[in-house]
Structures are given as structure tokens and as C-alpha cells.
Steps between C-alpha positions, in 0.01 A plus 500: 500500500620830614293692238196298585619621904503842427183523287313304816686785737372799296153374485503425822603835600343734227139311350433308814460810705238648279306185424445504903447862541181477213385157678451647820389862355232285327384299818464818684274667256316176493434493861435917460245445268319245649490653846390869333233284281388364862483893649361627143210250545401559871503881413281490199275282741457808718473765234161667474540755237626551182786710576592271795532209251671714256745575803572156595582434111750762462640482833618082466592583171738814628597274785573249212725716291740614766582202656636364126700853471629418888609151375641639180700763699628160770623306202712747319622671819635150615701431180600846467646474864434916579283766520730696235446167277172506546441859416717450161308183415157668546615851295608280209191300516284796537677675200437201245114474644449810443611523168283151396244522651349860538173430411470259782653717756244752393232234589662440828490911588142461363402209755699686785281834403210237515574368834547869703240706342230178420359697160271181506482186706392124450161469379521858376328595136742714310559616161853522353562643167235279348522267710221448742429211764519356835810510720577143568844520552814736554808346444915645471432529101140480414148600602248158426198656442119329439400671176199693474331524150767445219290265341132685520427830613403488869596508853528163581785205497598339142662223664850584360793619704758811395868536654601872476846529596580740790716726289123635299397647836793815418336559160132425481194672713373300803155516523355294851130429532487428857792729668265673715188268525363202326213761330525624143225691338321378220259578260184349309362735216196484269297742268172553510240722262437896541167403606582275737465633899866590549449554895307121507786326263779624711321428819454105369873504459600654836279233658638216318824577635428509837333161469810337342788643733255496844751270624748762500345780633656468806830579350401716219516824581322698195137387403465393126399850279396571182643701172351640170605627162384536237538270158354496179203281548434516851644652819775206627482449895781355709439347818850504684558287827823396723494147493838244585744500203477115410163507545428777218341298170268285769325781677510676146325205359226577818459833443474477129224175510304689786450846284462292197193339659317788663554733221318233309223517710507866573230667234640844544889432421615319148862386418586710223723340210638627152209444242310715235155602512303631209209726530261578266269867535193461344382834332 
């Protein structure tokens, strides 16, 4: 009886403790998340803009992060009793994360380096290494990103999601679409004959342009233009025109189907292709 006394005594005084210091660390982030979901939501409500969106993302999940560290720090300062306890505790700890887990910690600098000098925000189309996608989320370890291509050649969503963890962002090239503007320049080139009328075939491009990205002239600030060289069976034209960054292979597709058709109607301008001709000189 007076072994089964004492082990009810030092459970009492030893596991009891910390069972009830983890219950009531867990009911208050409980309650924390649910009332920062509650301020998360009514902020996104009044977000207009990208970046405002992308700033309401990172900012509940910054918010997020230091309140667990604060509730860390609570629960090992109250069983180590001091500050010079605590201090010990946390250089110990610190020592034997450091040592594990470096690449993580790398990914943690990364999404601090992300957070004060915003490379790229939410929504964002960036390239990094070979990766390239949409930003749909920025998280302590990993960037979810919306890929673009991967599967086929183009600009436009395959449907498949890519986690790059943080610790990449230190060793690979960032490349971001839409930093400064939503606007990236584009291009839609064909080839037509030597004795087709050059000044007529890159006018039909130039105006097929400005028909597909009217609806941005507003915010475009450089009119679609034209650009020759020459190849070996015709001189090869490209009509190059800002238009928004997700919206490149669809006002491509415009430019490309609006040419297409006038050339083909257009007597003094032929599409020029790779094919031989033989000619005979009568004597």
C-alpha cells in the first residue's frame, strides 16, 4: 500500500502538472485559432487587391506562428521555475535543432526573407529553378504553388500543384511575372514570302493586336509593334504586345487566328513555309 501511495504522490506531483499545462495550452490555441480564423475572414472580405489579400494571408499566419512560440516559451518557463532555467532550456534546445534540422531552419530564414522584402506575393506568377506557377500559398516550410505548363508547353494551369520548400529560395533564381504590373510582353511570329508586301504583312499583325488586347489599352502603356529578320525562306515577322501574364496563350490564340485569316485573304502577302520548287528554263 505504501508503494502504490507514493507512486499516486509522484504522479500527482510530476505527470499531473504537465498533462494540465498541454490541456489548457491546447484550449487556448483552439480558441486563438478560431477567433484569428473569424478576423482572417472579415479581412479577406475587405481586401481589394492582390497584394492586400496576399497581406492578410501572411499577416494571420505570422500572427499564428508567434503566439505558438509565446505558448511554447509559458510552458517551459513555468516548469523550469526561472528566467536562468529558461534561458538554459532554450540554448540546449536551440543547439540540438540546429544541428537536425538545418535544412528547415534554412526554410524558416527563407519565409522570414519572404515576409520583409515580399520577392512575390499571393497570386503572384514566378519561376523558381524550373519551377514555374501560381503563388497560392506561403507557408513556415513550403511555397504551394499552381503549376504552369509541366505537362504541355504553355502558359496556362495543368491542374497539378508543386510544394517547393522555403529553403530553394537561397539557391535557385526567382523570376516574378507580375512584381511590377500584371503586363508581360508577348509575342506572335509568322513568315511570309520575299514577295510578299513586308510593310502590308506587318501592318495586318500590328492591327490584330490591337484588336485582341483593346480591353487593355487603358493600362497598357506601349502600343503593339512589329519586328523582322530575315530566314531562309521568307522574312519571319513578330508582332510583340503587353498583355496580363495568365492571360498570355488566349490573346495569343487571338492574335494568331486574326492574322491567320486576313493574310488569307490578303492577295499581296503569302505565308511562306519550307518546301522545294523546281523550275524548268526552256532554251
Amino acid at each position: 500500500m505504501i508503494g502504490f501511495f507514493e507512486i499516486a504522490s509522484g504522479f500527482g506531483t510530476t505527470i499531473l502538472p504537465v498533462v494540465t499545462t498541454i490541456a489548457m495550452i491546447a484550449v487556448v490555441y483552439v480558441i486563438f485559432g478560431f477567433l484569428l480564423g473569424i478576423v482572417k475572414k472579415n479581412l479577406l472580405k475587405l481586401a481589394k487587391t492582390k497584394k492586400q489579400v496576399s497581406n492578410v494571408e501572411i499577416f494571420s499566419t505570422t500572427i499564428k506562428y508567434v503566439f505558438v512560440v509565446l505558448l511554447v516559451l509559458i510552458a517551459v518557463f513555468s516548469f523550469s521555475g526561472d528566467w536562468t532555467g529558461l534561458g538554459l532550456t532554450l540554448g540546449l534546445f536551440s543547439a540540438a535543432i540546429g544541428f537536425a534540422l538545418q535544412k528547415p531552419i534554412t526554410g524558416i530564414a527563407a519565409w522570414i526573407m519572404i515576409v520583409t522584402r515580399r520577392p512575390f506575393e499571393i497570386g503572384d506568377r514566378i519561376i523558381i529553378g524550373s519551377v514555374k506557377g501560381d503563388v497560392r500559398d506561403i507557408s513556415l516550410t513550403h511555397i504551394t504553388l499552381k503549376e504552369i505548363g509541366g505537362i504541355i508547353q504553355t502558359e496556362e494551369n495543368s491542374g497539378r500543384s508543386i510544394m517547393v520548400p522555403n529553403n530553394l529560395l537561397f539557391e535557385q533564381n526567382i523570376v516574378n511575372y507580375t512584381q511590377q504590373d500584371e503586363f508581360v510582353l508577348s509575342q506572335v511570329f509568322f513568315t511570309v514570302t520575299y514577295k510578299s508586301d513586308l510593310n502590308k504583312a506587318m501592318k495586318i499583325g500590328v492591327q490584330a493586336a490591337k484588336k485582341s488586347i483593346k480591353q487593355f489599352a487603358e493600362s497598357v502603356k506601349k502600343e503593339p509593334y512589329a519586328r523582322t529578320s530575315f530566314q531562309p525562306s521568307g522574312i519571319n515577322i513578330s508582332v510583340r504586345f503587353f498583355v496580363p501574364a495568365k492571360r498570355m496563350t488566349e490573346i495569343s490564340t487571338e492574335v494568331t487566328n486574326t492574322v491567320f485569316e486576313k493574310i488569307a485573304k490578303e492577295k499581296s502577302v503569302s505565308f511562306a513555309y519550307p518546301h522545294t520548287e523546281v523550275i524548268l528554263n526552256k532554251k
